[in-house]
VEXDREN-2710 file (C-alpha; in Angstrom, 1 decimal):
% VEXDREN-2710
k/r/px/py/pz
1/UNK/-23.0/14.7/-8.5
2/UNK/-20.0/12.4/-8.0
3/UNK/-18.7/11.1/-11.5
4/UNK/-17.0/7.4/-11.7
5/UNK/-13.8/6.6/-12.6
6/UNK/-12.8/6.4/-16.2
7/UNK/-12.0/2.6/-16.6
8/UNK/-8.3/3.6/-18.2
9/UNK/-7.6/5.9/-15.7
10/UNK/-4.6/5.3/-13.9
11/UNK/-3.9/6.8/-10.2
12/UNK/-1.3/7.6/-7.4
13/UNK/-2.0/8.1/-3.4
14/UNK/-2.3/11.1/-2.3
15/UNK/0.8/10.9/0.1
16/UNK/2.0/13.8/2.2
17/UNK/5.5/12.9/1.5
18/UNK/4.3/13.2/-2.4
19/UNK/2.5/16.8/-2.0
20/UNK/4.7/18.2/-3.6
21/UNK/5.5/16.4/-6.9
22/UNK/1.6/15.8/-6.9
23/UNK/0.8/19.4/-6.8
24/UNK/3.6/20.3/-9.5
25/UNK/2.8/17.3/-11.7
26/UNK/1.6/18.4/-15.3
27/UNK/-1.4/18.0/-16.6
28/UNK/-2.8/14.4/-17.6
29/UNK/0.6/12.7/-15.1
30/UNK/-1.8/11.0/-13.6
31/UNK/-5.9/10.6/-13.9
32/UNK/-6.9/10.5/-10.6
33/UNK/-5.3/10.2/-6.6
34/UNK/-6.7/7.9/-3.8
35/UNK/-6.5/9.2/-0.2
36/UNK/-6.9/7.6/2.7
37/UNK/-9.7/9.7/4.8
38/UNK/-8.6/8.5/8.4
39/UNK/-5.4/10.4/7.1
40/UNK/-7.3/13.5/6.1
41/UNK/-10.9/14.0/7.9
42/UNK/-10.6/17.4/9.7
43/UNK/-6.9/18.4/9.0
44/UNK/-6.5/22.0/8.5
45/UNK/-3.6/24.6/8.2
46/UNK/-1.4/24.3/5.2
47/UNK/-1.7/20.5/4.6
48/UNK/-5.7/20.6/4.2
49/UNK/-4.9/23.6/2.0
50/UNK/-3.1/21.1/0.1
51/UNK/-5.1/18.3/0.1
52/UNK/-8.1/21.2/-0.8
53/UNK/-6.5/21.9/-3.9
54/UNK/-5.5/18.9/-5.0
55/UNK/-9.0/17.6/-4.4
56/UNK/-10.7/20.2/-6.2
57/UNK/-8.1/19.9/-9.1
58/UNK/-8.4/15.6/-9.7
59/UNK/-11.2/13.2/-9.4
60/UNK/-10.5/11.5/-5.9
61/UNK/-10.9/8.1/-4.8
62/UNK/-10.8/6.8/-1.0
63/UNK/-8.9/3.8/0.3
64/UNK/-10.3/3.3/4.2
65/UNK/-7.8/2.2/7.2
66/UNK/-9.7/1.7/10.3
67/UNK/-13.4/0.3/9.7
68/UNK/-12.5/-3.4/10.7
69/UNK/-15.3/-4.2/8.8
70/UNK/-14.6/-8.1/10.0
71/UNK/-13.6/-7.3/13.6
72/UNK/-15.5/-8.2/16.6
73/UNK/-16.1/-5.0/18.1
74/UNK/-19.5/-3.1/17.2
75/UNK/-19.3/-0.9/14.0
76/UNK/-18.3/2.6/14.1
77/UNK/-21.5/4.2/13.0
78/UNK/-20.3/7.4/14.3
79/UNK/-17.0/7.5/12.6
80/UNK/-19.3/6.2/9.7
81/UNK/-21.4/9.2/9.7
82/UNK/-18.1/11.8/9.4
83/UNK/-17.4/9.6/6.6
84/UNK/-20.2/10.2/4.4
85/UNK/-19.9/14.0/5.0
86/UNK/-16.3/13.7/4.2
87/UNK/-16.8/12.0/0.8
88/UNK/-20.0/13.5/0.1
89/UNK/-17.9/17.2/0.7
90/UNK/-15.0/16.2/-2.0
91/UNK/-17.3/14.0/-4.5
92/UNK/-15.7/10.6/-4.0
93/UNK/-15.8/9.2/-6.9
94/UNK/-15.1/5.5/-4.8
95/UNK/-14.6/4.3/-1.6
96/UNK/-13.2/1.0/-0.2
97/UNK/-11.8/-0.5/2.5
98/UNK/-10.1/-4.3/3.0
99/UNK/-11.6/-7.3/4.2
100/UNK/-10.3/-7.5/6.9
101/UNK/-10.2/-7.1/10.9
102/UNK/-8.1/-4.1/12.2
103/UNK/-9.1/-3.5/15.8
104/UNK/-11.2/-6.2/19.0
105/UNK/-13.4/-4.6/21.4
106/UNK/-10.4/-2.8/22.9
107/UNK/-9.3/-0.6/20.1
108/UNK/-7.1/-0.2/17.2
109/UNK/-4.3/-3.0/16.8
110/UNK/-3.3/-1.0/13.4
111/UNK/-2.3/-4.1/11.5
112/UNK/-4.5/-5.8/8.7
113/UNK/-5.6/-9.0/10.4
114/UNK/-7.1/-11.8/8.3
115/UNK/-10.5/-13.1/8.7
116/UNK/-11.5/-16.9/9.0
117/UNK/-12.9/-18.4/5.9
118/UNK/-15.7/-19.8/7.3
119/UNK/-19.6/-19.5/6.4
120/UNK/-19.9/-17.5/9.6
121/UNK/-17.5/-14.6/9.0
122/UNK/-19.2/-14.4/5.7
123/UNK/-22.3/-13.7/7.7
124/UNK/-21.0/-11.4/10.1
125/UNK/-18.6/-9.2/7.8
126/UNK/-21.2/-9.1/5.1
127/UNK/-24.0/-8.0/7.7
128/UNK/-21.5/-5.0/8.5
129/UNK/-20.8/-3.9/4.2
130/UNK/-24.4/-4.0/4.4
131/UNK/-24.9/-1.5/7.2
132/UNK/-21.7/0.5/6.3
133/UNK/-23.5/0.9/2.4
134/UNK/-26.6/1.8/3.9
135/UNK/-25.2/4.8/6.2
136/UNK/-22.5/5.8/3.7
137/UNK/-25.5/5.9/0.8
138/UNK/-23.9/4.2/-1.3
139/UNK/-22.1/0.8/-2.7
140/UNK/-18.0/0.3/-1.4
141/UNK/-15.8/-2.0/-2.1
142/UNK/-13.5/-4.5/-0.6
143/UNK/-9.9/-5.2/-1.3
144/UNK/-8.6/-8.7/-1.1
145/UNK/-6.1/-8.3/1.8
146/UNK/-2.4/-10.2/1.8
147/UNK/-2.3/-12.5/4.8
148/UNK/0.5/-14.7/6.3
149/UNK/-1.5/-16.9/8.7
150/UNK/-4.8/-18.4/8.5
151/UNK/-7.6/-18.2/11.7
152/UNK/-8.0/-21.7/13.3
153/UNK/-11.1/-23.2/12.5
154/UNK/-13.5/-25.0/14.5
155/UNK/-12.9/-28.6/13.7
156/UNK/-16.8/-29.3/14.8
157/UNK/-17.9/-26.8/12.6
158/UNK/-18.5/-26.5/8.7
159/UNK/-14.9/-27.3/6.8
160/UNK/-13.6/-24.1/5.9
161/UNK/-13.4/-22.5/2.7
162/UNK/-10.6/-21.4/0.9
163/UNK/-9.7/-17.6/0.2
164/UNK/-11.0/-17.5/-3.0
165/UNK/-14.5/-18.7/-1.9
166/UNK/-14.6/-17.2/1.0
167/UNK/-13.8/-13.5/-1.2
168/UNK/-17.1/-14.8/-3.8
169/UNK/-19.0/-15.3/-0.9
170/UNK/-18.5/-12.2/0.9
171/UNK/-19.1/-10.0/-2.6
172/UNK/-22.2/-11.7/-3.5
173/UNK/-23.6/-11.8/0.5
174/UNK/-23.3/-8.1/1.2
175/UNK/-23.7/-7.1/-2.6
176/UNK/-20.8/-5.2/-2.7
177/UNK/-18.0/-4.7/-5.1
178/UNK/-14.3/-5.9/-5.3
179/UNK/-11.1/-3.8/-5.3
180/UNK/-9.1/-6.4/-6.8
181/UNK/-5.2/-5.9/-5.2
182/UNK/-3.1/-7.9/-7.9
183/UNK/0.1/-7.7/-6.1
184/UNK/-1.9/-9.4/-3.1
185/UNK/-3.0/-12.3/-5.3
186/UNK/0.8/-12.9/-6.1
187/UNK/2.0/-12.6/-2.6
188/UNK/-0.4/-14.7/-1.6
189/UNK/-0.3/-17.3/-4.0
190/UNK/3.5/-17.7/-3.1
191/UNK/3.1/-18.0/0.6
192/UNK/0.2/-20.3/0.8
193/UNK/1.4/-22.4/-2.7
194/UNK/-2.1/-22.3/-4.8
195/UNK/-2.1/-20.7/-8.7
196/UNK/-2.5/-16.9/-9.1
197/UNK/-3.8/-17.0/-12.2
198/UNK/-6.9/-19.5/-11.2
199/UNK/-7.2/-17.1/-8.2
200/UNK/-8.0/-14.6/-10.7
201/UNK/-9.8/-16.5/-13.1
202/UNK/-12.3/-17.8/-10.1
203/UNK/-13.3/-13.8/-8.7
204/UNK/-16.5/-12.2/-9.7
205/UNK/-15.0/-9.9/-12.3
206/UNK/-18.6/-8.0/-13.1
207/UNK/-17.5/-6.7/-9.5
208/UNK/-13.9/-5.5/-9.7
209/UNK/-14.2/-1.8/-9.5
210/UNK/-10.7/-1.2/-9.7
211/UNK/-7.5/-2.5/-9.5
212/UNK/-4.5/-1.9/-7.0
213/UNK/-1.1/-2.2/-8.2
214/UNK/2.0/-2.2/-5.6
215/UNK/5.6/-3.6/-4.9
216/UNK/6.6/-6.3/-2.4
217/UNK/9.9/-7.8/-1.1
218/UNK/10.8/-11.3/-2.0
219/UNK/12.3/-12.3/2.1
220/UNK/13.8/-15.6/0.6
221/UNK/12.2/-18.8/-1.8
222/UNK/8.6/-18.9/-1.2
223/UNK/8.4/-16.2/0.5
224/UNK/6.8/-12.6/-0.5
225/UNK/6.0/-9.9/2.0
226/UNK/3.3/-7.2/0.6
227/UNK/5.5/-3.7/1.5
228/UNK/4.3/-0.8/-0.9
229/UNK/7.7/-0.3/-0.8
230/UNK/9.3/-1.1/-4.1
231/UNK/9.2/-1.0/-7.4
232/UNK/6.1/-3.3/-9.3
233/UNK/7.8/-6.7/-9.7
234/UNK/7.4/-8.4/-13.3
235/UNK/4.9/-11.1/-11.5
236/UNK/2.4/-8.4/-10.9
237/UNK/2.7/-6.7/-14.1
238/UNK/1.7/-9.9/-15.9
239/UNK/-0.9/-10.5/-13.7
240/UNK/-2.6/-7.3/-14.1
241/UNK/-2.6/-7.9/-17.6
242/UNK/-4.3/-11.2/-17.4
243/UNK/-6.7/-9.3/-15.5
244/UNK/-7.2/-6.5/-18.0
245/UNK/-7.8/-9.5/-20.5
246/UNK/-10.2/-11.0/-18.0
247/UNK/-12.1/-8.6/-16.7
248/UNK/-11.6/-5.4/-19.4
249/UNK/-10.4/-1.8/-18.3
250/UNK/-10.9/-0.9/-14.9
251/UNK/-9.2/2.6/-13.3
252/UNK/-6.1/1.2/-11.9
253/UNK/-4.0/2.6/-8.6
254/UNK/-0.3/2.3/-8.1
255/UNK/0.1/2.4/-4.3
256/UNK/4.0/3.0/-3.0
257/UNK/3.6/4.0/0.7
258/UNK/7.2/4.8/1.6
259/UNK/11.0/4.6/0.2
260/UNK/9.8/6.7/-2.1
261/UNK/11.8/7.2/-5.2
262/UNK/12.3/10.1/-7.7
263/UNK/8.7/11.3/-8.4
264/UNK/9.3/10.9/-12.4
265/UNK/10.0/7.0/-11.3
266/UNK/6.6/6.9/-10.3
267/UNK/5.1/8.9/-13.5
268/UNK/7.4/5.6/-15.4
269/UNK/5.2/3.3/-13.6
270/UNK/2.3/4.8/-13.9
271/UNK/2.9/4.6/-17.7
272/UNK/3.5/0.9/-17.8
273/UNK/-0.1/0.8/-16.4
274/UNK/-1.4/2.8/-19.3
275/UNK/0.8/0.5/-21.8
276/UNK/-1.4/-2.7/-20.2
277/UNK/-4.2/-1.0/-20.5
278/UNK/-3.8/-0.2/-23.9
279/UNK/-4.0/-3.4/-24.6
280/UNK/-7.0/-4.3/-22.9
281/UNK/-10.0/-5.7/-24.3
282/UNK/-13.0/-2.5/-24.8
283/UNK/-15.1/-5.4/-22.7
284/UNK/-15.2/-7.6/-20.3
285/UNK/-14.5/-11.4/-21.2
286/UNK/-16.4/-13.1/-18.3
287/UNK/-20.1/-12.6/-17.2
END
């Protein structure tokens, strides 16, 4: 029986390059660790002995990679199957994966790509959360993705929408939840010039199943770029607690994917998280 998430627990990723400060970490350093499966599914020797034991040691969440749940080639059904065997083997307590495309009908491109906000890629990535819930057996959710370009629309067709309803559309088309990236909303909001807060303020927060926290690089005025690379930037901190204000608790990642510092920096981090939610609200302010 998998278990959810305690809404005030706070997480890292299960990193290789952090094995070590994650398997020595005291008790109650951190609540729960998020993995990427592509990363893990069928490694052995003495780094699935690792990931073993810290899997059977902390409730584990999955962050997916490589579903291209908006591309245009045909779902992987088969990689789909492994999948559920693989969460169903270490209890996943939640898996996700971004909205986004990641691959065409020739393969991988390994980059996030973003999808048009039209009415039709609603249709069509909704159709495939549908399918990818129904093999997996259970709900997912999708992470608002940071984007520097937008997909050309068809000037004959309907007028596009904007990210935010194109994101409200999606979650309430495939019935699916949100993993609400906060440092995507800022990076965003800077690059493309609308309001993070009224980003936030406009999502489905009954859906936000958790919450990502990471670092970005400010390349020059008006200009972010989302790296997981750095330290949580004072914009993100206050917008994850408008969030926790908004929406109530929810288990909250911090994701740092390389330059990594001193492990007890991270612990520091992860206990500003726990200072915001501290201060949340016991319930949600919006329906």
């Amino acid at each position: 029986m998998v278990t959810p998430l305690h809404p005030r627990a706070v997480g890292l990723g299960l990193r290789r390059a952090l094995l070590p400060g994650l398997r020595a970490a005291k008790p109650g350093s951190f609540d729960f660790l998020e993995a990427a499966p592509e990363n893990w599914i069928g490694v052995g020797g003495a780094l699935g002995d690792a990931f073993a034991e810290l899997a059977s040691k902390h409730p584990l969440a999955c962050h997916g990679l490589s579903l291209s749940l908006g591309g245009p080639a045909p779902l992987d059904e088969t990689f789909l199957h492994r999948l559920r065997r693989f969460l169903d083997t270490h209890h996943v307590a939640l898996y996700s994966e971004h909205l986004s495309a990641c691959g065409d009908r020739m393969g991988q491109l390994y980059d996030l790509l973003p999808l048009p906000f039209s009415d039709e890629a609603v249709r069509h990535v909704s159709s495939r959360i549908r399918r990818a819930q129904d093999i997996l057996g259970r709900r997912i959710a999708v992470e608002n993705i940071s984007y520097y370009a937008t997909i050309h629309q068809d000037p004959a067709g309907s007028p596009p929408l904007t990210e935010l309803e194109f994101v409200d559309a999606v979650l309430a088309e495939a019935d699916c939840d949100l993993l609400l990236d906060v440092n995507n909303i800022v990076v965003n909001a800077t690059n493309h010039g609308y309001d993070a807060s009224g980003f936030l303020r406009g999502l489905a927060g009954a859906r936000v199943a958790c919450i990502h926290v990471a670092g970005h690089r400010d390349e020059e005025p008006g200009l972010k770029i989302d790296t997981h690379g750095a330290a949580v930037a004072d914009p993100v901190w206050a917008l994850l607690a408008e969030a926790y204000a908004l929406f109530g608790p929810r288990p909250t990642l911090l994701e740092r994917d390389f330059d990594f510092p001193p492990f007890e920096e991270l612990l520091g981090e992860l206990d500003i998280v726990r200072g915001h939610l501290a201060h949340a609200p016991a319930r949600s302010h919006v329906a």
